[in-house]
Structures are given as C-alpha cells and as structure tokens.
N, C-alpha and C positions, 0 to 999 in steps of 0.2 A: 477582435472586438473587446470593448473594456465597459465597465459600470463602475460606476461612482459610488464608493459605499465602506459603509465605517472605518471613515479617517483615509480614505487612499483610492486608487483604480486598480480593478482587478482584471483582470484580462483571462478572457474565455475563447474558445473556441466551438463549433455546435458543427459535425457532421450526420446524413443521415435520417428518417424520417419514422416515427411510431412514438409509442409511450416516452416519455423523459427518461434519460438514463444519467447519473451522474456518476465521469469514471475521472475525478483528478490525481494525479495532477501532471506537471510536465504539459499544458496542453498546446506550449508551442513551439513543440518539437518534432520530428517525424516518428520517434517509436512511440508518443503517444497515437498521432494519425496512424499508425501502421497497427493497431491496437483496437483503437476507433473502429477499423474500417472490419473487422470480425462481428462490431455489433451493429454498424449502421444497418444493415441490410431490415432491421426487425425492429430497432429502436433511434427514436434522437437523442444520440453522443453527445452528452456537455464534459466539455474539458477547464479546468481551470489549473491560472499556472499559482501555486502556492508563493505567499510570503517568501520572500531572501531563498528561494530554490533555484536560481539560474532562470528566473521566465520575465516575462515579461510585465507583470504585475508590480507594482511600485508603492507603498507606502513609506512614510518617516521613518526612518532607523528608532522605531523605539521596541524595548517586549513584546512578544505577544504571546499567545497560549494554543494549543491544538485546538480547544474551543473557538477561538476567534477564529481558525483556517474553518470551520465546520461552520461559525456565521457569514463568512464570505461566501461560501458555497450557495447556502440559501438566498443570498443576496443575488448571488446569479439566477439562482432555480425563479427568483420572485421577477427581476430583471424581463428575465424569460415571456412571462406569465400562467409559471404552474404553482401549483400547490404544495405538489409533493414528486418524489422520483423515486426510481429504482437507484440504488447507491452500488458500484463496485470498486472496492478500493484494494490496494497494493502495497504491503508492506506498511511504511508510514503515513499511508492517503487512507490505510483501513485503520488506523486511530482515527483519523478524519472523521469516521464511517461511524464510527463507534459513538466518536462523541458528537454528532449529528444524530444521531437515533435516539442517543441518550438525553439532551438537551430541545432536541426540536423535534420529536416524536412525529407529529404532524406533518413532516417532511418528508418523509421515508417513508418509501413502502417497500422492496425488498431489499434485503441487504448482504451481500454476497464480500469477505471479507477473506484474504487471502494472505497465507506468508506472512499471517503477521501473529503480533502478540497484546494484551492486554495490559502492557505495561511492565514494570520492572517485581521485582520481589514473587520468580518463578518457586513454582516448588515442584521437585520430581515425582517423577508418577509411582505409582506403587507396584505396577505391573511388573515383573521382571525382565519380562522382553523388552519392555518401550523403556527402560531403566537402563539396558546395553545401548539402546539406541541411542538415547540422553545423552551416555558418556562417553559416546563415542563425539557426539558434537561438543559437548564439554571439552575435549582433547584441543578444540582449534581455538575456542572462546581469545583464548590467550595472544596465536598466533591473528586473528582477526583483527583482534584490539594494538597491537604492534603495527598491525598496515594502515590501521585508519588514522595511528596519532602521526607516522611517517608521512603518509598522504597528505593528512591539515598542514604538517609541516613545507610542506611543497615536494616533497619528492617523490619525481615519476613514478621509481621503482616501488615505492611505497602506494600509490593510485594504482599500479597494476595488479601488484598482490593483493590489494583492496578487491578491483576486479574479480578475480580470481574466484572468491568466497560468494561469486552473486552466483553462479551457477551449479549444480551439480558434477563431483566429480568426472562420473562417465558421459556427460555432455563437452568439458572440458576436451576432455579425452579425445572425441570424434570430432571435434570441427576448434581448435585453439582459437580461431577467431573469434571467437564467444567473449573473449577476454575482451579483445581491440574496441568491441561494440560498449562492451560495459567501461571501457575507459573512455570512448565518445560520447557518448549519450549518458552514463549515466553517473559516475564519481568524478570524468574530468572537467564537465561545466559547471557543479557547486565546487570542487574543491579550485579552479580558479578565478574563485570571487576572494574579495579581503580576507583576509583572516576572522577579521570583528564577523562577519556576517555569515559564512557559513558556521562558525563557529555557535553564533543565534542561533542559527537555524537548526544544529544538532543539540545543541542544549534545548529547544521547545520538544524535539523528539524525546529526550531521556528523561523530562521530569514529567509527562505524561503517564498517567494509568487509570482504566477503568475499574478495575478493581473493588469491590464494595457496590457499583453503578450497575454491573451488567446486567442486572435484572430487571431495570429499569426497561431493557430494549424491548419494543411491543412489536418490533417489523418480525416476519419471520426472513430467517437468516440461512444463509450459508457460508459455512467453516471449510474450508480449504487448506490440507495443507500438502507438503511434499516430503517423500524423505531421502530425496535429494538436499532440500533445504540444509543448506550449511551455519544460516544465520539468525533462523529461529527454533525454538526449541521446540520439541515434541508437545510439552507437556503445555505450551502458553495456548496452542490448539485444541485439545484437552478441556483447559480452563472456559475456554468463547463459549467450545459446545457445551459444557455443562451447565455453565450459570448462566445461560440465553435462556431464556423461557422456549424459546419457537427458533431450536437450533437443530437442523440438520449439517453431519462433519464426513465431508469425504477426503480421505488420504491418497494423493496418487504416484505411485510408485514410484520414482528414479527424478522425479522434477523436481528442480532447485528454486532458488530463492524468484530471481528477478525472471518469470516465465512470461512477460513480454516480450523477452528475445529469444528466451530459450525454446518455450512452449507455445507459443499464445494460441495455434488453433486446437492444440487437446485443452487448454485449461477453460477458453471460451467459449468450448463445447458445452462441457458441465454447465460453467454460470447461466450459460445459455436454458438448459433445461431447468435450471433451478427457477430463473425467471418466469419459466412457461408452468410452473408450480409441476411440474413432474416429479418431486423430491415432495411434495407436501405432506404423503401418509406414511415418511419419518420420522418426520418434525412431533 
C-alpha cells in the first residue's frame, strides 16, 4: 500500500487489529512481517519502508533528514485515520522515534526505543563497571568501521563481517546462521543499491542527534538495551534514560544489536508489557 505525501509515495504495510502501533521500517520484507506478527495479536502493526533503505517507497533522489523519515510516518499514521500511536523503533527507526516524539509530540503515545543511540558526541559513563564494558565495545569500533567501508565498497567479505557485529557474540556462536540472515535481510539489500544512495542513506543516519532535544519527549518511554549489543554503546542508553522525562531502561543480558532475528520473542515480550503500562511506577 503507498500514500502520496511530501514530495513522493511511501509505502506501508498494516498487519493485525487493536490500538495503532508504529514499528518502521523494512516494512516489505519478511523479518519485518515476521516482527509484525509478535504484536499483531494485541495491536495494528504499521510498517513503513524508509527513504533510499532497500523498500519500496520512492521519492526524488534529493536530501533528506531523520526528521523528514519521522514526517512520513505521520503521514501514514494520518493516511491511516489516527491521531496518534504507540512508536517502536530499532536501532535507526528509534531516531525515527525520537524525532517523531520530539517534533510531533501529538503523535506518539508510547515510545519504546531499542539498540539505539541519541546520536553522535557519546560520553562514557562514570561508573567503573559499565566503563569495562564501554571498552570492551570500544575494542571493535575500529574493526566495525573497516567492514562497513569494505561492504559500501562492494565486498562480500566485507557485508559478512558487517553482519557479523549485528548480533551477539554467544548467539553467533550457537546458531552461525545468524550471520547468513543478516547478510539477507539486512546489510545485503541497502548495500546493493548505487553507491550514491545507500551512501544518502547512511549519511542521513550520522548527522542525526537528539542531543539538547530529549527533554522535549512528553510520551512515556522505553529504553532498551543489550549487552550483547556490539554496535551501540552502553552509555548512548544511559543518555535516552536519563534526559527522557518519563523514561523507564531495561538492560537484557547476552542480546545483541539486530533482535529481530536474534531475539524478537524475549525483547517483544518486554515492549509488550511496557505498552500495557506495566513498567509505569518506574518511569
């Protein structure tokens, strides 16, 4: 399904029946439906497939901003005929998240924000334990950033070792196919589009940050992270829950980054209760 709306067509997908849920992006692919189908049972799943991400969604090759992916959404949620949703976003879908709560307040009602970070200019925590932890993912930053410029470059090898950093060590470990999934579904259909265009499309990710904003957010939230996570930092979790006014942060043990494939029914559990306000007299 697609809506006509600033400057282009956006392409959604809706499984599912109860309050509006918005979970982009990816939404026409099968680990988003495979994703979907953990909250259909309670809510209606709206999917949308983001600007230059591999979906189906088409506008002009011109800029755009995580702002503009956050007013397409709305575009859809209006499309729709609601008001407002619940928001759950996923690494770079929860900037989405961020600057939809931030910008269109009235849209969002809870906002559940996962594996991700509030943009660039991290600072480490003070704590000395989450300080080893820090540095221990500090240790790969390096070797990450070498598979991702190999990958843009086009090499396989370099899309695998990309892979590789979406999941948890000891998930690796038990099932190697963890890898093959993240090179299907999720680094090898942006990484081959042109160069010009995924290339867009990770630059609108890196010059994103809420930073100075997040206080702005009025939804009550949920922080998520793992410390499995190889690709976000300790502390950028840290940062959501602190300067959210109405932040509840639960850490779950041994889950990595992309927990659509790795985890989806323990981490949709949580979201799940967070939705049903069970996590409220945290907050």
């Amino acid at each position: 399904m697609q809506v006509q709306a600033n400057g282009g067509y956006i392409h959604y997908e809706v499984v599912g029946e109860g309050p509006p849920l918005l979970m982009p992006s990816h939404a026409s692919t099968t680990r988003w439906r495979a994703v979907a189908a953990e909250f259909a049972g309670e809510y209606t799943v709206i999917g949308v497939d983001f600007r230059d991400a591999a979906g189906l969604t088409r506008f002009p090759p011109e800029p755009f901003t995580i702002e503009d992916l956050a007013a397409d959404c709305l575009a859809v949620l209006r499309a729709l005929g609601y008001e407002r949703a619940h928001f759950v976003g996923l690494s770079h879908s929860a900037l989405v998240g961020q600057a939809l709560a931030i910008e269109h307040p009235e849209g969002v009602d809870r906002l559940a924000l996962t594996m991700t970070t509030p943009g660039h200019d991290a600072h480490r925590p003070d704590d000395p334990q989450l300080r080893a932890i820090e540095d221990q993912k500090l240790t790969v930053e390096d070797e990450v950033g070498e598979a991702l410029r190999r990958a843009q470059a086009g090499d396989p090898e370099g899309v695998r070792r990309a892979a590789e950093f979406l999941y948890s060590q000891a998930a690796v470990a038990r099932d190697p196919k963890l890898v093959d999934a993240g090179v299907e579904q999720v680094f090898g259909p942006n990484f081959a589009q042109p160069p010009e265009v995924r290339g867009r499309f990770w630059a609108v990710i890196g010059r994103f940050t809420s930073r100075g904003r997040l206080d702005r957010i009025r939804s009550r939230t949920l922080v998520v992270t793992g410390s499995g996570d190889r690709l976000v930092r300790l502390d950028d979790a840290w940062t959501l829950w602190r300067q959210i006014p109405q932040a509840t942060l639960v850490a779950l043990d041994g889950v990595g980054h992309d927990w659509w494939i790795e985890a989806p029914a323990r981490v949709a559990a949580v979201v799940k209760q967070f939705l049903r306000g069970s996590f409220d007299a945290d907050a």
